[in-house]
C-alpha positions in Angstrom: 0.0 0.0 0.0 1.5 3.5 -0.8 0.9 6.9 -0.3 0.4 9.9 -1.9 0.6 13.2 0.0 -0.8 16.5 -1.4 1.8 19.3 -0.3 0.7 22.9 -0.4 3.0 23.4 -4.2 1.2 20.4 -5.2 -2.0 21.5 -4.5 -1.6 25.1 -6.2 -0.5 23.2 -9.2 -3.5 20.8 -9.7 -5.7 23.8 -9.1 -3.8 25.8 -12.2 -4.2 23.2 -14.3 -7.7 23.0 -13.5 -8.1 26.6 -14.2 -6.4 26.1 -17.4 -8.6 23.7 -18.8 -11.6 25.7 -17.5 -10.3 29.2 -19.1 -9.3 26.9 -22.6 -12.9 25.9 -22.3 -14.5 29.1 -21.9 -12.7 31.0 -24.3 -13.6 28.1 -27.0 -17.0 28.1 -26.3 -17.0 31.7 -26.5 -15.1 31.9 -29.7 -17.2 29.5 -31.5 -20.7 31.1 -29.9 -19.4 34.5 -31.8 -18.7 32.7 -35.2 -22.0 31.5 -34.6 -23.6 34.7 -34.2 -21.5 36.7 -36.5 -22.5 34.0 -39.3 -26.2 34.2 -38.6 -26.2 38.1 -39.0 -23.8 37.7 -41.9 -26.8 35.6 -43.0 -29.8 37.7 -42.0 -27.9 40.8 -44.3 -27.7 38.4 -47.0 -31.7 37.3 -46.8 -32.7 40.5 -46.5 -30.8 42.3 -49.1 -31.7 39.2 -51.5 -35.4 39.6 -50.0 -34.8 43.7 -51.5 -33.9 42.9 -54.9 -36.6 40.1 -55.2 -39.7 42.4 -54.7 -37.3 45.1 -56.6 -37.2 42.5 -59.4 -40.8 41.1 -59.0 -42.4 45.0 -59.0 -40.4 45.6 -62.1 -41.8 42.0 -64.1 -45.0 42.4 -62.5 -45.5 46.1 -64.4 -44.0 44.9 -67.2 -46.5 41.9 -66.9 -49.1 44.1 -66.5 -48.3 46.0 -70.1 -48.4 42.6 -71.9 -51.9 41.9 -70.0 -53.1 44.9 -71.3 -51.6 44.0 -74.7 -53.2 40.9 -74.9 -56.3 41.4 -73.8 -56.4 44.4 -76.8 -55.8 41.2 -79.4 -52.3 43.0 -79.3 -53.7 45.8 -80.1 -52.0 49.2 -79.2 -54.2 51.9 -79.2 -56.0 51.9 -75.9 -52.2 51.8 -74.3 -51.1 54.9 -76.6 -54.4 56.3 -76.0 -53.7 56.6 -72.5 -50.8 57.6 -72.7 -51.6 60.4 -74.9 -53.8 61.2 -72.2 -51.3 61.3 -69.7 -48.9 63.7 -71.9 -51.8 66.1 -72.3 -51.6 66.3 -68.6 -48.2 66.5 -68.4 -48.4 69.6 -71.2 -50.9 70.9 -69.2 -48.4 71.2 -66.0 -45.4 72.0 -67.7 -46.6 74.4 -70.4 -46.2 77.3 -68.4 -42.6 76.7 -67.0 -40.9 75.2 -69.5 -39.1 78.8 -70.3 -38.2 78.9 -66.5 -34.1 79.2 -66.5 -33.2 75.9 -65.9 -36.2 73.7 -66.6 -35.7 72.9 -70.1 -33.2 70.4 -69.3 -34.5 68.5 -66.2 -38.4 68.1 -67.6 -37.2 67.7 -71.3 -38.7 64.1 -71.7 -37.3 60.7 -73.4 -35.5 61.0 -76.9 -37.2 58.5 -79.6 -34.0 57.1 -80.3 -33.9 55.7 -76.8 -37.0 53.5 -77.4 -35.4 51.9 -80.6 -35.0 47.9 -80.4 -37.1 47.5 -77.6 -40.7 45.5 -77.8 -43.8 47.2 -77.8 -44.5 46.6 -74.2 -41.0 47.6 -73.2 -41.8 50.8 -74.7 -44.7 51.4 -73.2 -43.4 50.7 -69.9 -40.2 53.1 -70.5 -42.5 56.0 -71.4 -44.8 55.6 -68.6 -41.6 55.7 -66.2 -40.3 58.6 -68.5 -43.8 60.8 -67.5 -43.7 59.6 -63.8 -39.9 61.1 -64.2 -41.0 63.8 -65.5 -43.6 64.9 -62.6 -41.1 64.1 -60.0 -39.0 66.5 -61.9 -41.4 69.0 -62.4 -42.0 69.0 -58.7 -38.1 68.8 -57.9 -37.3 71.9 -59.8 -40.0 73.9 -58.5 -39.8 72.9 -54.9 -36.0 74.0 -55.4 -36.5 77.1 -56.7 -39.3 78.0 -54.5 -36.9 77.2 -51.6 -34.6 79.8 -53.0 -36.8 82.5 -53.4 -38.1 82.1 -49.9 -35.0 82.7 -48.6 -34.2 85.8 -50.9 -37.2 87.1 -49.3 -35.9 86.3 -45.7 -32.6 88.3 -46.6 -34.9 91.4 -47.7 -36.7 91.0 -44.1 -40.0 89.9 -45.6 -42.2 87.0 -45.1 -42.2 84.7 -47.8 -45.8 83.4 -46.9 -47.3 86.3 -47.7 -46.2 86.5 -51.0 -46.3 82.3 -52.4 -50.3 82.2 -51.7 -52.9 82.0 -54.7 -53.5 85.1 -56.4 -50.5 86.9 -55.9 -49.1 86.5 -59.9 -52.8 87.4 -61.2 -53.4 84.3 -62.8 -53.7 80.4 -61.8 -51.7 77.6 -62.9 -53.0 74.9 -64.5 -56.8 75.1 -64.1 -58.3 71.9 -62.9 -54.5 70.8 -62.0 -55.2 73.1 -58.6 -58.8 73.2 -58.2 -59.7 69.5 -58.0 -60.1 68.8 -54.5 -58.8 65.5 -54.5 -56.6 63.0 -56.6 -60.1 61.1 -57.6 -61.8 64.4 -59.1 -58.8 65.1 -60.9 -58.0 62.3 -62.0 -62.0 62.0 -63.4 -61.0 65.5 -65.0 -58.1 64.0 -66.9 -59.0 60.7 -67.7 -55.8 59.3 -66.3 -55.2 57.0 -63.0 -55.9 58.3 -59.8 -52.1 57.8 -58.4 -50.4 59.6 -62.0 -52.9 62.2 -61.3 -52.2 63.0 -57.3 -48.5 63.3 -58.6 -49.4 65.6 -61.2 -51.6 67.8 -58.4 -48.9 67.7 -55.9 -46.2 68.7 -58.6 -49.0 71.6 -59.8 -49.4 72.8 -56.3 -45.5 73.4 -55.9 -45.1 75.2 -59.3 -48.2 77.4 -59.1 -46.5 78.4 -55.4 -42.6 79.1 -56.8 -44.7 80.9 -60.1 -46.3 83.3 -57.2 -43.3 83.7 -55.6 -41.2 84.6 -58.6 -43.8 86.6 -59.4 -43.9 88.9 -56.7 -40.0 88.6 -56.0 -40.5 90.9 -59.9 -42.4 93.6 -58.2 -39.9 94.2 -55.1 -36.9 96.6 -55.1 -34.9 93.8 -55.4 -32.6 94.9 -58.3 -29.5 97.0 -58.4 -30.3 101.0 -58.7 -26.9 101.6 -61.1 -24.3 99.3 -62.7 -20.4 99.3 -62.9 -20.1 101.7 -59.6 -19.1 101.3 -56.4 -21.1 100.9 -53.5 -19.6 103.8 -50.6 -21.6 105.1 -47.6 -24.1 102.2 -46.6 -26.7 102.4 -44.2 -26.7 103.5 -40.6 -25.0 105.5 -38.3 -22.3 107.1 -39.9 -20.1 110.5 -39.5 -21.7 112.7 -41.5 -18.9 114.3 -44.1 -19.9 118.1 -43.5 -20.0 118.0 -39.6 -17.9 114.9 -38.8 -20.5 114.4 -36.3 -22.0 110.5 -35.9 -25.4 110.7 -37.6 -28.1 108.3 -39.3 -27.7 107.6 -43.0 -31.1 106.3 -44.5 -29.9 104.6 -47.6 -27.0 103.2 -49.3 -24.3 105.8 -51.3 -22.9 104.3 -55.2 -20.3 106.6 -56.3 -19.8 106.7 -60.0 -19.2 109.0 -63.1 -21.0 112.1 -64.0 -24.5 111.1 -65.5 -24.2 107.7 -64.9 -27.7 106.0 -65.9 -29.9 105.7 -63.4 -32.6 102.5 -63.1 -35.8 101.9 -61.3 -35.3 98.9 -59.4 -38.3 97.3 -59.9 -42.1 98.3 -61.7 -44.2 101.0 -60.2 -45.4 104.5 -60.8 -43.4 107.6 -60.4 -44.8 109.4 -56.9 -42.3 112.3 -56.9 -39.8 114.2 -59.2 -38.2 117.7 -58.0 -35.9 118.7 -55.4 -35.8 117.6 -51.7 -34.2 119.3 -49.1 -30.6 117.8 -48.5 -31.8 115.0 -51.4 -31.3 117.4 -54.4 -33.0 116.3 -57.8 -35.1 113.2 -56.5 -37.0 110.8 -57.5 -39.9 108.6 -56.1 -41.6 105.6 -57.1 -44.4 103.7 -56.0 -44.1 99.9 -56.5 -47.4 99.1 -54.5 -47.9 96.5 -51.6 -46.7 99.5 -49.6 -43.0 99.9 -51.1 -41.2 103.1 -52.3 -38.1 103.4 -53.9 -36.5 107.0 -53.9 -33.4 108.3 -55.9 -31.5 111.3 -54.5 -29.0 114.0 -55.7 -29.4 113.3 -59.5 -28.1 115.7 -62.4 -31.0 114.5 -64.8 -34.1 113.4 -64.1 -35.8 112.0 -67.4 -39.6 111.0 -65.7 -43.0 112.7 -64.6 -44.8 112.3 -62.0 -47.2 109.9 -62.5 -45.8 108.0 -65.0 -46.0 103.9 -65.0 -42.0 102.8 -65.1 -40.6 99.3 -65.7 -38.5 96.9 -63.7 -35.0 98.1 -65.3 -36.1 101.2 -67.0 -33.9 104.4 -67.3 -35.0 107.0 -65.0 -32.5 109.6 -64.2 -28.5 110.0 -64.3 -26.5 110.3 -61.5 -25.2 114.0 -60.0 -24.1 115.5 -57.1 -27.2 118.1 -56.4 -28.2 118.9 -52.8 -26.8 118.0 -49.7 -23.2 116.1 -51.6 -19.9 116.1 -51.4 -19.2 114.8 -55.1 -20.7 112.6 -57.7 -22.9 109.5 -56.2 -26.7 108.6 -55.9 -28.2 108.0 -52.7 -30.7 105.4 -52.9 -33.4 104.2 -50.0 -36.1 101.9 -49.7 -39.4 102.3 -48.2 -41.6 99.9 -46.3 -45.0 101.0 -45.3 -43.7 104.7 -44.6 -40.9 103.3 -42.7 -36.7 103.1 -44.2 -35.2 99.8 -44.6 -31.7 99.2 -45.2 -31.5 98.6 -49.1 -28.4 95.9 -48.8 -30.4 93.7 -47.9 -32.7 93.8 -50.4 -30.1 94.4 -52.6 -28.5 90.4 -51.5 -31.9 89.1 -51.9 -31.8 90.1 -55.5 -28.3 89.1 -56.4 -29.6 85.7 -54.9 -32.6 85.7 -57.1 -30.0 86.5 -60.1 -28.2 83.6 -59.1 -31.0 81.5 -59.4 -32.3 82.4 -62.4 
């Protein structure tokens, strides 16, 4: 019979190895849980991006299938299909026609070249021209949510509010008739003779364009257009020290120096309010654009308007001078708000924002 004795070292040994074994375990366990899971989720990805581009697929052959339906059921026949999509054209001429001659537009809502359709079946075609029209609304309603955008924040930089200017009625005329009146998808739809979901797109895209054709609209009545050109813009608007007492005082407009006679231009349509001299203005003109703006035009050598007289965004109405209150050649130009002085830069921005839209 022997013995074995367990000694303290021998002990602390037995119980590493143990431990060992354990931590071995548990790290191989762990590793080959993780593989697991990393594979199942590698998996899932893998289902659900083939599970994508199976109802991608299936959406595409089931349209396409519905074209040859359509074909077959007209003995192959196709004139109902280019009947309605004749119909949905005229719709689409109906929306477009009047901003097709927007800057900008002719290229994003100019539709599907014929060449493009060559070689392809007859229900191919048909299916690549109703995607062309559907492309075309989205465009439509693309470019005129875009530029509507702009404008709204042109008008922000003057200091106005653009919702009082994008509403129905403002440009004088409707767009699009029935496109804005029908009160739902369904009437319009009725009204057009095409399907109810081509025709809620058209709506939607008609509502946008008649809103940026309002706001474009009105953005041509405002003072938003430069007063001279090929000057340079000196005392702005503010407190300032006034160049014959040197004394900090308010300046109510914004100074262009330039030559002698330099033309002078209204900054946007209105009727003439004022011609004559002003104390401290000079030679001065006013104009009257309406909706409570007034544009006026101060220390002029010519003035070449009357009173009364209907002038045009752009039109000649003066040349610059240095009459009145001036220490050399330069207009002084202000902007007028329901009787109270704005500061013309920033109407000034908004319009070379517009430009850059345009």
């Amino acid at each position: 019979m022997r013995t074995f004795t367990l000694t303290p070292r021998r002990q602390l040994a037995a119980a590493g190895v143990v431990g060992a074994v354990i931590g071995w375990t548990l790290i191989s366990t762990t590793a080959v849980a993780i593989n697991a899971l990393a594979l199942n989720t590698g998996q899932q990805a893998a289902a659900r991006t083939k599970a994508y581009y199976e109802r991608l697929i299936a959406d595409r052959q089931a349209r396409l299938n519905s074209a040859v339906a359509e074909l077959s059921e007209n003995a192959g026949s196709l004139g109902v299909l280019a009947e309605s999509i004749e119909k949905r054209h005229a719709a689409l001429a109906m929306l477009l026609a009047d901003v097709r001659n927007t800057p900008g537009a002719a290229k994003s809502l100019a539709p599907i070249k014929t060449a493009e359709l060559s070689g392809r079946s007859p229900a191919e075609q048909i299916e690549t021209v109703r995607a062309d029209q559907e492309r075309m609304v989205q465009a439509a309603d693309d470019f005129a949510r875009t530029r509507a955008d702009r404008l709204r924040l042109a008008f922000r930089l003057a200091g106005l509010d653009p919702a009082a200017y994008s509403g129905r009625g403002v440009s004088g005329e409707g767009l699009g008739g029935p496109l804005i009146e029908a009160k739902d998808p369904s009437a319009l739809a009725a009204i057009l003779d095409v399907d109810e979901e081509f025709a809620a797109r058209v709506q939607t895209a008609a509502q946008d364009l008649d809103s940026m054709r309002n706001l474009t609209a009105a953005a041509q009545t405002l003072p938003l257009n430069k007063p001279v050109s090929h000057v340079v813009r000196s005392s702005g608007y503010g407190v300032r020290f006034d160049p014959f007492t040197g004394r900090p005082a308010f300046h109510a407009g914004q100074d262009f120096a330039g030559a002698f006679m330099t033309p002078v231009y209204s900054t946007a349509p209105g009727v003439v309010s004022f011609t004559g001299q002003r104390t401290g203005y000079g030679n001065t003109i006013e104009i009257d654009h309406g909706r409570g703006f007034k544009t006026r035009y101060a220390h002029l050598q010519a003035i070449t308007v009357k009173r009364g007289q209907r002038v045009a965004l752009g039109q000649r109405i003066g040349a610059m001078g240095s009459t009145g209150r001036s220490t050399g050649v330069h207009l002084h130009y202000e902007v007028w708000v329901n009787g109270r002085v704005q500061d013309p830069t920033r109407f000034l921005k908004a319009g070379d924002y517009v430009q850059q839209d345009s």
